[in-house]
VOGU-3710 file (C-alpha; in Angstrom, 3 decimals, decimal comma):
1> xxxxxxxxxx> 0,810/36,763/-22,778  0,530/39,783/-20,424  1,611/40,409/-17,176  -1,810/39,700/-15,805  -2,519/36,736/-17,258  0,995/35,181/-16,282  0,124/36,051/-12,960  -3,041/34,814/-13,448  -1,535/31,444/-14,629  0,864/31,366/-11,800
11> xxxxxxxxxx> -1,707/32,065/-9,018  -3,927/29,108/-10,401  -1,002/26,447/-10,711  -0,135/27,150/-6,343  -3,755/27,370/-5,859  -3,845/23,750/-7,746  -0,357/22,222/-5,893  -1,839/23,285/-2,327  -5,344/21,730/-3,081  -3,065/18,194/-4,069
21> xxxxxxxxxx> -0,827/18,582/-0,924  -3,583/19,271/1,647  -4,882/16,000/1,382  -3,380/13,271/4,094  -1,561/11,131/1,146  0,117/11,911/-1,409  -2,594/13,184/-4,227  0,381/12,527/-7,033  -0,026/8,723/-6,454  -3,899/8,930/-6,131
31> xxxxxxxxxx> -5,488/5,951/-8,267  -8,858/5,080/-6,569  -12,136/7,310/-7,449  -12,072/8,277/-3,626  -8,737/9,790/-3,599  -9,281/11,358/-6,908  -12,278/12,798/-5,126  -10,950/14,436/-2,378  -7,618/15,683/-4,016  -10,016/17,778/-6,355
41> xxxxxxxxxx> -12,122/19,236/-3,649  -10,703/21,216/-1,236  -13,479/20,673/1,321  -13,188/16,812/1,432  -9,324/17,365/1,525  -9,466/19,475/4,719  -11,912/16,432/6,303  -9,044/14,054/5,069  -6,760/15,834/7,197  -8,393/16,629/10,022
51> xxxxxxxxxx> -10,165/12,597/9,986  -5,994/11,405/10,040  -5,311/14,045/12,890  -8,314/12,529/14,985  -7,221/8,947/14,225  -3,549/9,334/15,122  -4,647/10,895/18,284  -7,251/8,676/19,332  -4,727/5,611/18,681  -3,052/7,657/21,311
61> xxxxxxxxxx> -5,603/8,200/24,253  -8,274/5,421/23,682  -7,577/2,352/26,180  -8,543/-0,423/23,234  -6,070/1,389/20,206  -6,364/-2,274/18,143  -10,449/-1,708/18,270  -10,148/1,972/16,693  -7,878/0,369/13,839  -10,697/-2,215/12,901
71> xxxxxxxxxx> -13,571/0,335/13,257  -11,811/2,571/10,586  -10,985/-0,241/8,406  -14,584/-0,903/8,582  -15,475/2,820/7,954  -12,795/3,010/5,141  -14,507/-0,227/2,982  -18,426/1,401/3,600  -17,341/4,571/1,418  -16,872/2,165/-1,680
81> xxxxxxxxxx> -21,209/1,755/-1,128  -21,225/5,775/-2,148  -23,034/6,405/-5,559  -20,719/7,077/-8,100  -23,055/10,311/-9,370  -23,186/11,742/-5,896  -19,460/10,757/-4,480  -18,168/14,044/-3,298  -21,723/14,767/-1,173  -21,787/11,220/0,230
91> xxxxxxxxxx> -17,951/11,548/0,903  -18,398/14,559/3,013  -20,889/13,243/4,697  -19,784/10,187/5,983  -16,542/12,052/6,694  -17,995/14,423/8,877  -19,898/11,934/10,797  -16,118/9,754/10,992  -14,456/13,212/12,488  -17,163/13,203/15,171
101> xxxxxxxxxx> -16,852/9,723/16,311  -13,222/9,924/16,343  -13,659/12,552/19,001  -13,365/10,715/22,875  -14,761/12,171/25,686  -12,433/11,445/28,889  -15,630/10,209/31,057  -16,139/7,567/28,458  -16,589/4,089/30,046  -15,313/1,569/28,438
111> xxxxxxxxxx> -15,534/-2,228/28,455  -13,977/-5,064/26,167  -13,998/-8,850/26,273  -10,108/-8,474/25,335  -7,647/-5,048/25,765  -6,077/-6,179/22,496  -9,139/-6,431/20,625  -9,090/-9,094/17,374  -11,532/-8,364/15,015  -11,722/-11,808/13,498
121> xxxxxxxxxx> -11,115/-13,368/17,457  -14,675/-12,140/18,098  -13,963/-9,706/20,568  -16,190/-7,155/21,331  -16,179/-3,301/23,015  -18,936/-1,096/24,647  -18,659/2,361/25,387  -20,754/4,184/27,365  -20,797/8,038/28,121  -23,248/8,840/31,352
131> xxxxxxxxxx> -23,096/12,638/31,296  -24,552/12,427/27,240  -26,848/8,984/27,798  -24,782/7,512/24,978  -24,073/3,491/24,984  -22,048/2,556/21,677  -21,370/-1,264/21,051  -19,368/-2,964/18,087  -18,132/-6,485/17,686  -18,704/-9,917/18,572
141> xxxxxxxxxx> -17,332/-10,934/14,820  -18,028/-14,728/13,110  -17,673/-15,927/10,170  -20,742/-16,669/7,799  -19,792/-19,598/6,177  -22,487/-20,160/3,014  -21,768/-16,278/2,334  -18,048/-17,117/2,548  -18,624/-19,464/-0,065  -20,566/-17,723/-2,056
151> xxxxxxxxxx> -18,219/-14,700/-2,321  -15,254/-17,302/-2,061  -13,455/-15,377/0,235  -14,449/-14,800/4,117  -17,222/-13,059/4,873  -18,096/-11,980/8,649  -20,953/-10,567/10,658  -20,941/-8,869/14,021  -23,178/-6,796/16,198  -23,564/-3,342/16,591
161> xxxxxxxxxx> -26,159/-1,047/18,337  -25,874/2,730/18,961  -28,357/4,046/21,505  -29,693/6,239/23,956  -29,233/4,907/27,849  -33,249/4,777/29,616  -32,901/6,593/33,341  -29,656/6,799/35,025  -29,340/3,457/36,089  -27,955/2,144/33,565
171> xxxxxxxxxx> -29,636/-0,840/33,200  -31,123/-0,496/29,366  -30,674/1,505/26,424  -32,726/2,496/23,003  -31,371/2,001/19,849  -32,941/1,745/16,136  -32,596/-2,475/16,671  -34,928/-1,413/20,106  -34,666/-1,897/23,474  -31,446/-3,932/25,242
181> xxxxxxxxxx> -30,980/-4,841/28,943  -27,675/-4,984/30,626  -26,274/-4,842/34,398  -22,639/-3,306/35,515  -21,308/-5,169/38,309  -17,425/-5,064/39,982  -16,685/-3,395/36,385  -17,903/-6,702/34,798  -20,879/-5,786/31,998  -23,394/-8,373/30,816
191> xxxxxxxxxx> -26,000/-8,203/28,897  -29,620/-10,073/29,746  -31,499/-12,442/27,319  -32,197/-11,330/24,116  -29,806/-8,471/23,394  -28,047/-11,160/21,018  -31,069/-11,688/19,093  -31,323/-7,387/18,536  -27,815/-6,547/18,051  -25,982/-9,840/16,620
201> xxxxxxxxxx> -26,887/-10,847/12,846  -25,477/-14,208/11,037  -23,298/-16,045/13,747  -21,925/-12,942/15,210  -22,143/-13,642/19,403  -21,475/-11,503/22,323  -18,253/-12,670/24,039  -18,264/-13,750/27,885  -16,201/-11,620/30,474  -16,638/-8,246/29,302
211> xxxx> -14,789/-5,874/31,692  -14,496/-2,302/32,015  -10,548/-1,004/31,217  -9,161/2,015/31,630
//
């Protein structure tokens, strides 16, 4: 072997050990096809990191931390729905989308039926940034009990709706499930008849006493 090639051979093999270390686990204990995935591609890697670095800081700065943990559970189990043929594309994809949302604006308002947010206790939290007419809401958890049985282990559905807020009253917002209603009063949000019906599938419900925290 010539000089050339050895250095060849050398320049591949720490090209190779810094494309398995840039990844935010350890890429020598990687077992599932997503963590295969992005320890072989460098670009998914670099999301990997910089998705953990968002995380870890938003656990630091956003007012409900326990709600960011379930939401990226959530996000982690929806990647396992990414075809097998296109992995890599769908990976980067819904990791770039993850990076923004992990990204919290300090004139976010935000309101939860509990500060220490339970998942499975139903709770539910609502964010809502005036300056970008953005209204985010997530929760309000139940368990469906015939798809429980079916799947013979617990199965839950919640609401959700991501939307555009109408005016600058705040008083309704647009979504893809359509139009909600809602009033902000003393910090207190509630929502008006039929936002259940658009948001809420199975028996997910919207929790009383939702408050704004800080």
């Amino acid at each position: 072997m010539t000089y050339l090639k050895i250095w060849i051979a050398a320049l591949f093999l720490i090209v190779g050990v810094a494309n398995v270390s840039a990844a935010s686990f350890d890429c020598g204990k990687a077992s599932s096809k997503t963590e295969k995935a992005i320890c072989s591609d460098s670009e998914l890697s670099k999301l990997d990191e910089d998705l953990a670095a968002s995380y870890k800081e938003m656990l630091k700065i956003h007012p409900v931390p326990e709600y960011i943990k379930a939401r990226q559970r959530d996000w982690l189990a929806l990647n396992k729905y990414c075809d097998a043929k296109k992995l890599n594309e769908c990976l980067k994809k819904n990791y770039k989308e993850q990076v923004a949302k992990l990204q919290f604006n300090k004139n976010t308002q935000v309101y939860t039926s509990s500060k220490k947010f339970s998942y499975a206790g139903g709770d539910m939290v609502v964010e809502i940034i005036p300056e970008f007419s953005k209204i985010s809401i997530w929760g309000g958890f139940a368990q469906h009990n015939v798809a429980s049985q079916d799947q013979g282990k617990p199965v839950l559905t919640g609401c959700e709706f991501e939307g555009n807020l109408k005016g600058k009253s705040m008083t309704s917002a647009v979504g893809d499930a359509g139009e909600i209603s809602f009033k902000i009063k003393n910090n207190m949000f509630e929502f008006d008849d039929g936002a259940s019906e658009k948001m809420c599938s199975g028996f997910a419900r919207i929790p009383a006493d939702i408050q704004r925290v800080k």
